[in-house]
GULOGU-973192 format. One record per atom (N, C-alpha, C, O): z, y, x; residue in three letters. Coordinates in steps of 0.2 Angstrom, whole numbers, padded with zeros to 4 digits, always signed. Each point is the difference from the previous one (the first is absolute). Layout:
<nodes>
ZYXAla;...
</nodes>
This chain:
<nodes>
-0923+0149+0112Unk;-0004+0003-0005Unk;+0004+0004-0005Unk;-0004+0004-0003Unk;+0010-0002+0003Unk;+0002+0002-0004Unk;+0005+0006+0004Unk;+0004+0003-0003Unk;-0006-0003+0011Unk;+0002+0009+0001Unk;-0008+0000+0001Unk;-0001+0004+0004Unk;-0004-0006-0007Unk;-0006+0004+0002Unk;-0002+0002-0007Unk;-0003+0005-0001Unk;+0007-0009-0005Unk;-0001+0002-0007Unk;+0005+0007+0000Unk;-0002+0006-0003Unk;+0008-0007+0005Unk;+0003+0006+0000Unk;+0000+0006+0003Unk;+0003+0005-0001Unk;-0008-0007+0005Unk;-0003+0007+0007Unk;-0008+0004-0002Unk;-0004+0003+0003Unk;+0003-0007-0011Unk;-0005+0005-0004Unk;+0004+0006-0003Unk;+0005-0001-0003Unk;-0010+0009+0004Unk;+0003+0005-0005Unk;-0001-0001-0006Unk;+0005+0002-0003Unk;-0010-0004+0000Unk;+0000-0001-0007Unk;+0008-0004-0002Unk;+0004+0002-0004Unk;-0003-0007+0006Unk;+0007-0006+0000Unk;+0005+0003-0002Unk;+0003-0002-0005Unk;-0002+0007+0011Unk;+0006+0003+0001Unk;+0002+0006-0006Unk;+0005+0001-0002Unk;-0011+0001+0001Unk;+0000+0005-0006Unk;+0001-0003-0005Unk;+0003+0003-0004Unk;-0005-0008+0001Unk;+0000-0003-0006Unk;+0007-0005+0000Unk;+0002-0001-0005Unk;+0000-0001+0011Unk;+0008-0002+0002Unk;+0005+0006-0004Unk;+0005-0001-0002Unk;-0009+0006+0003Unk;+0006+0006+0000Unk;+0000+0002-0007Unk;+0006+0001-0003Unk;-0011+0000+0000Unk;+0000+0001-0005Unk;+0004-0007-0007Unk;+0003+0003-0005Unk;-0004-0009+0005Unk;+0003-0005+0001Unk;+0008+0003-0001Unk;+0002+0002-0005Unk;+0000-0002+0009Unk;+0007-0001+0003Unk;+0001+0006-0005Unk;+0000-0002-0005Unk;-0001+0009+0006Unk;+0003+0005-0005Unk;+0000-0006-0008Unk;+0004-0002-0003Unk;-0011+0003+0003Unk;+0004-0003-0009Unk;+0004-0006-0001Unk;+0003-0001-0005Unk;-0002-0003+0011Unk;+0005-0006+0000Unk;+0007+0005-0001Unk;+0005+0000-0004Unk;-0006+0006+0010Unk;+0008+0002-0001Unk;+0001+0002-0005Unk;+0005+0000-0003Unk;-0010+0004-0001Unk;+0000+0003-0008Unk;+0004-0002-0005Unk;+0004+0002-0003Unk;-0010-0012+0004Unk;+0004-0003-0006Unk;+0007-0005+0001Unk;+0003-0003-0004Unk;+0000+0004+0011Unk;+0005-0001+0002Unk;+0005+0007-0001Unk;+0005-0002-0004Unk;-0005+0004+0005Unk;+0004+0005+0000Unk;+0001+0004-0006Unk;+0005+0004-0002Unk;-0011-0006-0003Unk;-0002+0004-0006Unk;+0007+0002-0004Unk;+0001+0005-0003Unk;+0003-0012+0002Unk;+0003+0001-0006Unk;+0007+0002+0000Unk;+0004+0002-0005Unk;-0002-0003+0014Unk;+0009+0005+0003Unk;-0004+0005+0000Unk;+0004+0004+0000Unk;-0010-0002+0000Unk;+0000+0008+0001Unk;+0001+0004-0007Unk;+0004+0004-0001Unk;-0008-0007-0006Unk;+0001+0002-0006Unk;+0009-0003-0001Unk;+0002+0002-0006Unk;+0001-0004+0008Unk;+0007-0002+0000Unk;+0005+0008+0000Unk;+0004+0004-0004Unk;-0006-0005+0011Unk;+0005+0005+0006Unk;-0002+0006-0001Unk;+0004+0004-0002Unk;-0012-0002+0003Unk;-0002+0006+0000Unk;-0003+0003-0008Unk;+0003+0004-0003Unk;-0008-0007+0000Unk;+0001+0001-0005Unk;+0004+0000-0007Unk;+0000+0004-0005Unk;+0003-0009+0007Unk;+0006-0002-0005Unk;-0004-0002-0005Unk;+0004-0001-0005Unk;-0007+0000+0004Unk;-0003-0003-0009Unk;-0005-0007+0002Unk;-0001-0001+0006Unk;-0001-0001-0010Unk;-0005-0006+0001Unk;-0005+0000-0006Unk;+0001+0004-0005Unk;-0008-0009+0006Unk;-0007+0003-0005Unk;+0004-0003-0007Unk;-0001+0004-0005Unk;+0006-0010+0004Unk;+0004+0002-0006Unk;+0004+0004-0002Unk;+0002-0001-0006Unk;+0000+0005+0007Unk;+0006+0006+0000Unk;-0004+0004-0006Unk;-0006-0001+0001Unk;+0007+0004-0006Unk;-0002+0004-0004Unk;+0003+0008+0001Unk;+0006+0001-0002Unk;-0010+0004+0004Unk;+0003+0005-0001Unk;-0001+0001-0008Unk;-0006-0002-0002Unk;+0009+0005-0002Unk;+0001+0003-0005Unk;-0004+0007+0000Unk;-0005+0001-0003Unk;+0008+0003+0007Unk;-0001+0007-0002Unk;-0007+0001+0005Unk;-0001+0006+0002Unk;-0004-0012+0000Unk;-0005+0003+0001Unk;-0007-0004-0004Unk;-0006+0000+0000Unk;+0011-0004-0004Unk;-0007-0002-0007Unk;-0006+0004+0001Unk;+0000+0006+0000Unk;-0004-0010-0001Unk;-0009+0002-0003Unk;-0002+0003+0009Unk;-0006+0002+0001Unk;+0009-0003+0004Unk;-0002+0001+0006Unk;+0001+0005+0002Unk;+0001+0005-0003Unk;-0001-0004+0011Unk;+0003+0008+0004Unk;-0004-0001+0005Unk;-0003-0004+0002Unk;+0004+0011+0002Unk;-0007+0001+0007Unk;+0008-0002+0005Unk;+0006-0001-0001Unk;-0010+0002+0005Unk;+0003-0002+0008Unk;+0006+0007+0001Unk;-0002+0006+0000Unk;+0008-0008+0001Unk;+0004+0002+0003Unk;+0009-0001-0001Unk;+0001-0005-0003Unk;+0003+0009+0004Unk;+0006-0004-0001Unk;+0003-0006+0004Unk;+0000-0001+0006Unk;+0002-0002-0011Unk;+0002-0007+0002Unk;-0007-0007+0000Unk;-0001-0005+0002Unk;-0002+0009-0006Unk;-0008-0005-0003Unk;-0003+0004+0005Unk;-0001+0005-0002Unk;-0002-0009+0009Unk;-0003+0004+0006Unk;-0009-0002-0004Unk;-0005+0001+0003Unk;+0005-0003-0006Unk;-0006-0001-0003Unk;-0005+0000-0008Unk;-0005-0002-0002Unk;+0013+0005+0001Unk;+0002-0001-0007Unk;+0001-0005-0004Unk;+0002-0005+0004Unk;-0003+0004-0011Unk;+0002-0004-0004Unk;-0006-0003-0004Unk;-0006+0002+0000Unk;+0007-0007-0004Unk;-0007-0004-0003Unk;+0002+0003-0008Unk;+0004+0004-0001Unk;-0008-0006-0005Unk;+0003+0000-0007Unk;+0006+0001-0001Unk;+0003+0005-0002Unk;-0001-0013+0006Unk;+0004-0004-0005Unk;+0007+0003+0005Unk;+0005-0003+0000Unk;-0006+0009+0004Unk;+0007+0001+0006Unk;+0003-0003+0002Unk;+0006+0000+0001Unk;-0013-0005+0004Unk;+0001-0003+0006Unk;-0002+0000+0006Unk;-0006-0002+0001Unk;+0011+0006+0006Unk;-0006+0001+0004Unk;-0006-0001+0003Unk;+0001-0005+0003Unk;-0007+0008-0002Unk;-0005-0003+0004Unk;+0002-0004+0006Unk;-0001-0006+0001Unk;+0006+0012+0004Unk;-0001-0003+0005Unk;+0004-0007+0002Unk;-0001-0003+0005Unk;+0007+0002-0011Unk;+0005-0004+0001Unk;-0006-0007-0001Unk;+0000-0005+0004Unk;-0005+0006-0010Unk;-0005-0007-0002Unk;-0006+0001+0006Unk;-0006-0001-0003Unk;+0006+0004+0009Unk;-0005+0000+0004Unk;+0004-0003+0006Unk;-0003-0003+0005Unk;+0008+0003-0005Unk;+0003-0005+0008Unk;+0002-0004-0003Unk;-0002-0005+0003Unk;+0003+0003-0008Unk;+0003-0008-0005Unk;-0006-0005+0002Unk;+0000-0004+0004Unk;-0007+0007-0008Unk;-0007-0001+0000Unk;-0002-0002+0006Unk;-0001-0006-0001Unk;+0001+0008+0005Unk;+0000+0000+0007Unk;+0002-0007+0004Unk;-0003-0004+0004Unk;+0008+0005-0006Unk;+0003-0009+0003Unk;-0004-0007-0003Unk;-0001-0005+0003Unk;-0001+0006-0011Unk;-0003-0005-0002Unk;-0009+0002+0004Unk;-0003-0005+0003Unk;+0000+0008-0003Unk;-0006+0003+0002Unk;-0001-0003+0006Unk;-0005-0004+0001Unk;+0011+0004+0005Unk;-0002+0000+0006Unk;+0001-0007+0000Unk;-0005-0002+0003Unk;+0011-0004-0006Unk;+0000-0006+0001Unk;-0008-0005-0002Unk;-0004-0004+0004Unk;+0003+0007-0012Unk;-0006-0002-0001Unk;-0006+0001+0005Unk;-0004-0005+0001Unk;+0002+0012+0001Unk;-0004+0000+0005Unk;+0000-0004+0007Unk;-0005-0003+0003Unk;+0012+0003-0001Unk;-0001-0003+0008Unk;-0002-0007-0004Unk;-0005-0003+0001Unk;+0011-0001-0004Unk;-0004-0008-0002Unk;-0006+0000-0001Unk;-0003-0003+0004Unk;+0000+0006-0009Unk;-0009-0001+0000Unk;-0003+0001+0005Unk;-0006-0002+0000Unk;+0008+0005+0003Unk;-0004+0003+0007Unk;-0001-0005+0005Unk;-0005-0002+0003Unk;+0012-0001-0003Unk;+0000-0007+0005Unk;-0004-0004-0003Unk;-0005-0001+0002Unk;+0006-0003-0007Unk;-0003-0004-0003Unk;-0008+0001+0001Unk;-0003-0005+0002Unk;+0000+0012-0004Unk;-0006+0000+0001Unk;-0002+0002+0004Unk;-0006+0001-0001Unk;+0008-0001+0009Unk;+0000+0002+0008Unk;-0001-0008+0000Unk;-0005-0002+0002Unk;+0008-0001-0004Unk;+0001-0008+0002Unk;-0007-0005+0000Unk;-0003-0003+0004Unk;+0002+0005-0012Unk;-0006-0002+0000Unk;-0007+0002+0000Unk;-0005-0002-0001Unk;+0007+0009+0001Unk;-0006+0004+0005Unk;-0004-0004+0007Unk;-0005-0002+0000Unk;+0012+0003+0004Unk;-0002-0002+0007Unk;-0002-0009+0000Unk;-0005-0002+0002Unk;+0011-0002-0005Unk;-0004-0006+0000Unk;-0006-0001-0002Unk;-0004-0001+0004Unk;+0003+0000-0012Unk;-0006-0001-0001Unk;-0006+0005+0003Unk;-0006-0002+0001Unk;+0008+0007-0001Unk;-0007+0004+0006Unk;-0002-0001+0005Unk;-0006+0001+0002Unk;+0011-0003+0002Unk;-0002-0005+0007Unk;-0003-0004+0000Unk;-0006+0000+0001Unk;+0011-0007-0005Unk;-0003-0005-0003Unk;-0004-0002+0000Unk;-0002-0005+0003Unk;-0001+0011-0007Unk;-0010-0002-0001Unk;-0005+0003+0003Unk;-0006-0002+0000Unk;+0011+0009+0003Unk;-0007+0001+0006Unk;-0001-0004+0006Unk;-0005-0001+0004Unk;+0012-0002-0002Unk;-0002-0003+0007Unk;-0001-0007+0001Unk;-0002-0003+0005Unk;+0004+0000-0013Unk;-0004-0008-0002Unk;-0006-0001-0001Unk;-0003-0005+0000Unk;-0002+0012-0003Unk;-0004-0002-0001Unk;-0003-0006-0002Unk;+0003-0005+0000Unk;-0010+0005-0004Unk;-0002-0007-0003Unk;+0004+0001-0007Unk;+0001+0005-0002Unk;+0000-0013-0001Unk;+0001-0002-0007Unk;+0006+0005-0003Unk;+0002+0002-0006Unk;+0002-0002+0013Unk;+0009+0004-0001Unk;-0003+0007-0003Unk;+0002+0002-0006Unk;-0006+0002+0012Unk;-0001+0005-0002Unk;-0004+0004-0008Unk;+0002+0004-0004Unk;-0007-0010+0004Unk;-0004+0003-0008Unk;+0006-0001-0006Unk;+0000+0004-0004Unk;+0004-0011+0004Unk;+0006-0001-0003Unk;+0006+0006-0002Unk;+0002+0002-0005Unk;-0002-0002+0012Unk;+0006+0007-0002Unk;-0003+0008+0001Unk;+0004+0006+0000Unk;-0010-0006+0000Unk;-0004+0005-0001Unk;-0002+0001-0010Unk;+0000+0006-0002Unk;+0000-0011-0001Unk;-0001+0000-0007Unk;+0007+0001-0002Unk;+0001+0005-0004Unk;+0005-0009+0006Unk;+0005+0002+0000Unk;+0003+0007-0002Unk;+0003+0002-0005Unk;-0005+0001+0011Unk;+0001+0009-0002Unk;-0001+0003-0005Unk;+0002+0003-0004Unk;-0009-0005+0007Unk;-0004+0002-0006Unk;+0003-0001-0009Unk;+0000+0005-0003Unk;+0001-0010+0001Unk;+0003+0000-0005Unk;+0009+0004-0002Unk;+0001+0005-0004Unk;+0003-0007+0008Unk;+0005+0008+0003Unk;-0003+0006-0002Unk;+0003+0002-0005Unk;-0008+0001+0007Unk;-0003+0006+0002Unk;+0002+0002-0009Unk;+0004+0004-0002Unk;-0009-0008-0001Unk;-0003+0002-0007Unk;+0006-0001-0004Unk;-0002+0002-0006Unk;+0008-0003+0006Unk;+0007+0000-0006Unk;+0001+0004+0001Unk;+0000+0002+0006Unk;+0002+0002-0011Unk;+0002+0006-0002Unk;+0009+0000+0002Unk;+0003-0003-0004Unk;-0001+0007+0009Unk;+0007-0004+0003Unk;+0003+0003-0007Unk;+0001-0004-0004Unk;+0000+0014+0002Unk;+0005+0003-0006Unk;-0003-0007-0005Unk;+0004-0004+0001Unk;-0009+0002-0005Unk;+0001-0003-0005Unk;+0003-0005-0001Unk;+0002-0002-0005Unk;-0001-0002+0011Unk;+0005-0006-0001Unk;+0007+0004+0001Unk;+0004-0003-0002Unk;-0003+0007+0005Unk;+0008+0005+0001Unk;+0002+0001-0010Unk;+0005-0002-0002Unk;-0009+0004-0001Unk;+0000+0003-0004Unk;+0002-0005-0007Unk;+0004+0000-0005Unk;-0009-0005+0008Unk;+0001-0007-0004Unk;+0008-0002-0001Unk;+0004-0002-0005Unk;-0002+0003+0013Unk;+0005-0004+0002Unk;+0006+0004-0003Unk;+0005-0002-0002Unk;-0007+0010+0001Unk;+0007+0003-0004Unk;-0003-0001-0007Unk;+0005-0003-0002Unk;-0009+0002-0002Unk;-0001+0000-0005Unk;+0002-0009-0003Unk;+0002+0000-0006Unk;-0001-0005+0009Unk;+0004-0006+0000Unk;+0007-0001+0001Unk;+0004-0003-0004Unk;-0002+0007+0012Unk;+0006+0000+0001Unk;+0003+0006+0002Unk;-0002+0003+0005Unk;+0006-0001-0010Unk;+0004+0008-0001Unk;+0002+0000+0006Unk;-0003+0004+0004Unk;+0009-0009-0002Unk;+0001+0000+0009Unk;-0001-0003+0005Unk;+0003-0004+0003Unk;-0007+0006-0001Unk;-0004-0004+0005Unk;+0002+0005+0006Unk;-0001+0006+0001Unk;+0005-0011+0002Unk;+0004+0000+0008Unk;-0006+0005+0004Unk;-0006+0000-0001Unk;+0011+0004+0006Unk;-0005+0000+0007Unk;-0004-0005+0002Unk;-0006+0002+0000Unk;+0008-0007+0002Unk;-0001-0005+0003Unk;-0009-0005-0004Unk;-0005-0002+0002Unk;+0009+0003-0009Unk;-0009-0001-0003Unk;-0005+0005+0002Unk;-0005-0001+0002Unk;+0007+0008-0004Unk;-0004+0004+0003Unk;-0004-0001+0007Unk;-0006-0002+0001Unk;+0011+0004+0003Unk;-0002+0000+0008Unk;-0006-0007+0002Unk;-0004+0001+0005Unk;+0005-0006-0009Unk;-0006-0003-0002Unk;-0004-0001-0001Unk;-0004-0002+0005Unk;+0002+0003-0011Unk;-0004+0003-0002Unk;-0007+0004+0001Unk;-0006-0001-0001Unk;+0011+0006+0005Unk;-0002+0007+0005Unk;-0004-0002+0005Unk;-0006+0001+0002Unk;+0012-0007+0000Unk;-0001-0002+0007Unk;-0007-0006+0002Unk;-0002-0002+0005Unk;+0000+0001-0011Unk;-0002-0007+0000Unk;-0008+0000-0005Unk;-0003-0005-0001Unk;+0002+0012+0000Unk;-0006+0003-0004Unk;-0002+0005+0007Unk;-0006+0001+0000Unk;+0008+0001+0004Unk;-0003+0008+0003Unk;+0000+0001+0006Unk;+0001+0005+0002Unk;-0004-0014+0002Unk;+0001-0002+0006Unk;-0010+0001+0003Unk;-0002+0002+0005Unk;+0000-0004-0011Unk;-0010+0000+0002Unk;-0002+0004+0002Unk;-0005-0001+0004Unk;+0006+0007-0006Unk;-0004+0006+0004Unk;+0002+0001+0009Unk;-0004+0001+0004Unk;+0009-0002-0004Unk;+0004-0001+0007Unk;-0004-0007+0004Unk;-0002+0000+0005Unk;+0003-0006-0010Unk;-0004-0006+0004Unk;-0005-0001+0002Unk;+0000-0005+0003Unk;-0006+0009-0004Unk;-0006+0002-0001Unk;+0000+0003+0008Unk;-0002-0004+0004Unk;+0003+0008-0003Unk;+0000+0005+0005Unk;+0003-0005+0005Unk;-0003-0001+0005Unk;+0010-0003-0006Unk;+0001-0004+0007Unk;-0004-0006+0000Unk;+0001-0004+0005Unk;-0004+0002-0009Unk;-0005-0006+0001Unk;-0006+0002+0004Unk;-0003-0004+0003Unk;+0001+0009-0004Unk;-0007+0002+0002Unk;+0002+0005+0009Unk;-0004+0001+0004Unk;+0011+0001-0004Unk;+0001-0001+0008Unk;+0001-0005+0002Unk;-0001-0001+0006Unk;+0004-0006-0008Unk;+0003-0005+0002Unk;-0006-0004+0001Unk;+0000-0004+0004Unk;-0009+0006-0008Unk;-0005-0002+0002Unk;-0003+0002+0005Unk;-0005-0003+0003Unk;+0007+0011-0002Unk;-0002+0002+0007Unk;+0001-0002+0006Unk;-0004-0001+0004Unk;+0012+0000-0004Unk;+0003-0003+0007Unk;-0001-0007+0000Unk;+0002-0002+0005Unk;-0004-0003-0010Unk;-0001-0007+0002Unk;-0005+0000+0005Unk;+0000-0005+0004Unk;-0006+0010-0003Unk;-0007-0003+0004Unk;+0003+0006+0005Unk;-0005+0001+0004Unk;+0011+0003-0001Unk;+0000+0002+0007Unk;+0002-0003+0003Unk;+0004-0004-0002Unk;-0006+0003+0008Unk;+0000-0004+0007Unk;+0006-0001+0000Unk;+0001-0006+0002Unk;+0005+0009-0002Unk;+0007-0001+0003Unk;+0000-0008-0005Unk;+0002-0005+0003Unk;-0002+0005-0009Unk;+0001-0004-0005Unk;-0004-0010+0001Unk;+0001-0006-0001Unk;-0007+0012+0003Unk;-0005-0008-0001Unk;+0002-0003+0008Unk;-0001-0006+0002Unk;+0003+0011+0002Unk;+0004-0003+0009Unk;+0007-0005-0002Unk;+0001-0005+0003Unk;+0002+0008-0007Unk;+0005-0003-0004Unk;-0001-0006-0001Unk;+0003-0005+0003Unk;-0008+0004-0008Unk;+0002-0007-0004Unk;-0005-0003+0007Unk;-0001-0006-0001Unk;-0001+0008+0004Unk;-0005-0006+0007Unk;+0003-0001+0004Unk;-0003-0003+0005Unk;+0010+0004-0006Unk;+0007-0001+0006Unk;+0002-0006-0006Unk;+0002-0005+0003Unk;-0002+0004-0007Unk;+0003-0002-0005Unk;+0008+0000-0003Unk;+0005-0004+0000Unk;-0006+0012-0002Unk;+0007+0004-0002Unk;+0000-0003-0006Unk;-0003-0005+0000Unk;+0006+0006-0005Unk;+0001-0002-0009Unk;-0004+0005-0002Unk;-0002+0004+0004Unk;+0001-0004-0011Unk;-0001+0006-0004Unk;+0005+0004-0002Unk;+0000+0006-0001Unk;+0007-0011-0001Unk;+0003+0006+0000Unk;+0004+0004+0006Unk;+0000+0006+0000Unk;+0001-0010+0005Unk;+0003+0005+0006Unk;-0006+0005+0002Unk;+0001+0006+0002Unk;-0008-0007-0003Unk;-0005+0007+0001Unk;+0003+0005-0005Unk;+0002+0006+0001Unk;-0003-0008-0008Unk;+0000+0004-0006Unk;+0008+0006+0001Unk;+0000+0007-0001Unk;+0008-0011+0003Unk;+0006+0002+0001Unk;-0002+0003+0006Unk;-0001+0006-0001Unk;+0000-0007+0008Unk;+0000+0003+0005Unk;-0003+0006+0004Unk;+0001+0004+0004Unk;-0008-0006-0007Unk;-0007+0005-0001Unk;-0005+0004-0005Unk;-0004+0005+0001Unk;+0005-0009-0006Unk;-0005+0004-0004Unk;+0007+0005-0006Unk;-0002+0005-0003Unk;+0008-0008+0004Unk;+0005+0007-0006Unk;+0000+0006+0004Unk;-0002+0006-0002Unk;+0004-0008+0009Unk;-0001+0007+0002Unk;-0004+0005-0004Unk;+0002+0006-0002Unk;-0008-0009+0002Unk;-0006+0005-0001Unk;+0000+0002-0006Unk;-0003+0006+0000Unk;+0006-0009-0005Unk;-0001+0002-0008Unk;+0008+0004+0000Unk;+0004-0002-0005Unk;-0001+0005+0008Unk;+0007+0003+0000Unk;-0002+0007-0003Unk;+0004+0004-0003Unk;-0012-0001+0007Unk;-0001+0005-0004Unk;-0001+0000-0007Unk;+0001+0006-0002Unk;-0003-0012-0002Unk;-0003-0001-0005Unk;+0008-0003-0005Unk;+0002+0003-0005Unk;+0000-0007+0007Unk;+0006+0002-0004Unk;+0007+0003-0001Unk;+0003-0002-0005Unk;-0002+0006+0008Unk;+0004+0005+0000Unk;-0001+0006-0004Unk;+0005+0002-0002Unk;-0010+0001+0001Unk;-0004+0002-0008Unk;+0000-0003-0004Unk;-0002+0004-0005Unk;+0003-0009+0004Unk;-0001-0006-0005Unk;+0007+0000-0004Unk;+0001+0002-0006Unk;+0002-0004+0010Unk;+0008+0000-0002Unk;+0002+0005-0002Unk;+0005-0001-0004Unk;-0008+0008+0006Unk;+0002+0007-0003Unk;-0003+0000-0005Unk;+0003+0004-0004Unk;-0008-0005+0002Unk;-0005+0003-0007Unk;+0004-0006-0006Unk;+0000+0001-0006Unk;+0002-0008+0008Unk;+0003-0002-0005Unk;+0006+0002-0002Unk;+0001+0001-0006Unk;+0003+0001+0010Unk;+0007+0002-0003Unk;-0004+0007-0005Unk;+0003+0004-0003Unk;
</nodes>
């Protein structure tokens, strides 16, 4: 399952994409070190009130005569941490609960069908905004949260109503009349099939 997930082009472009900004925000801050020599703290003096692109400031400076681009690879490193944890988080229970409830069908499905639905309708910024308006520092880690854990239903929606597709194809209902499990159908047969479905998934959250 997972050289067929990684033998999709969409995958591999969004793999690739991925990996640049991981080396970005890895690499971001020996680069502002070594190469540019300053950091988004560093105050130049003599470019107060802001300057355009060029010189040693490859993108100029802010107000206060601080690199843009020194505070664009800093940025960077917290951006992508935060992104990839909520991503996971919300890939997670994307695919669980949307399976879940399409291939159980019955009381499970109407259940975690309202479920979403209540998801759906919270406002994920105003609880972010809450959460800075309470707590001045609030960690990646509450973020990613958050993020992660508000901006999964739109995505579970769509794998529930394929995961109700594939319960009534033949390959499945042959399945359970051998008397496989539901989960070895669900792992061995029906992910395959939502691999196009959540590999988009995972990209539009980060």
């Amino acid at each position: 399952m997972v050289k067929r997930f990684l033998g999709v082009g969409k995958v591999q472009v969004g793999l690739a994409i991925m990996l640049f900004f991981i080396l970005v925000a890895i690499l971001g801050q020996p680069f502002c070190t070594h190469v540019l020599h300053t950091s988004p703290y560093q105050v130049d003096y003599m470019t107060l009130g802001g300057t355009a692109p060029g010189g040693k400031h490859w993108l100029g400076t802010t107000s206060a005569g601080q690199d843009v681009l020194a505070w664009m690879l800093y940025g960077t490193r917290n951006s992508v941490v935060v992104g990839l944890a909520s991503a996971v988080i919300g890939t997670v229970l994307t695919v669980v609960i949307g399976t879940w409830a399409g291939f159980s069908g019955g009381w499970i499905d109407r259940f975690l069908d309202g479920f979403i639905l209540v998801f759906a309708n919270i406002p994920t910024f105003a609880i972010l905004f809450m959460i800075a308006g309470v707590m001045q520092n609030a960690g990646w880690l509450l973020v990613s949260l958050v993020i992660g854990c508000f901006e999964w239903s739109g995505g579970a929606r769509q794998i529930r109503a394929q995961a109700m597709s594939l319960r009534g194809r033949d390959f499945t209902t042959a399945l359970r009349t051998i008397g496989e499990s539901q989960s070895h159908i669900v792992l061995s047969e029906v992910m395959p099939h939502l691999l196009g479905l959540i590999s988009p998934m995972y990209s539009a959250l980060i």
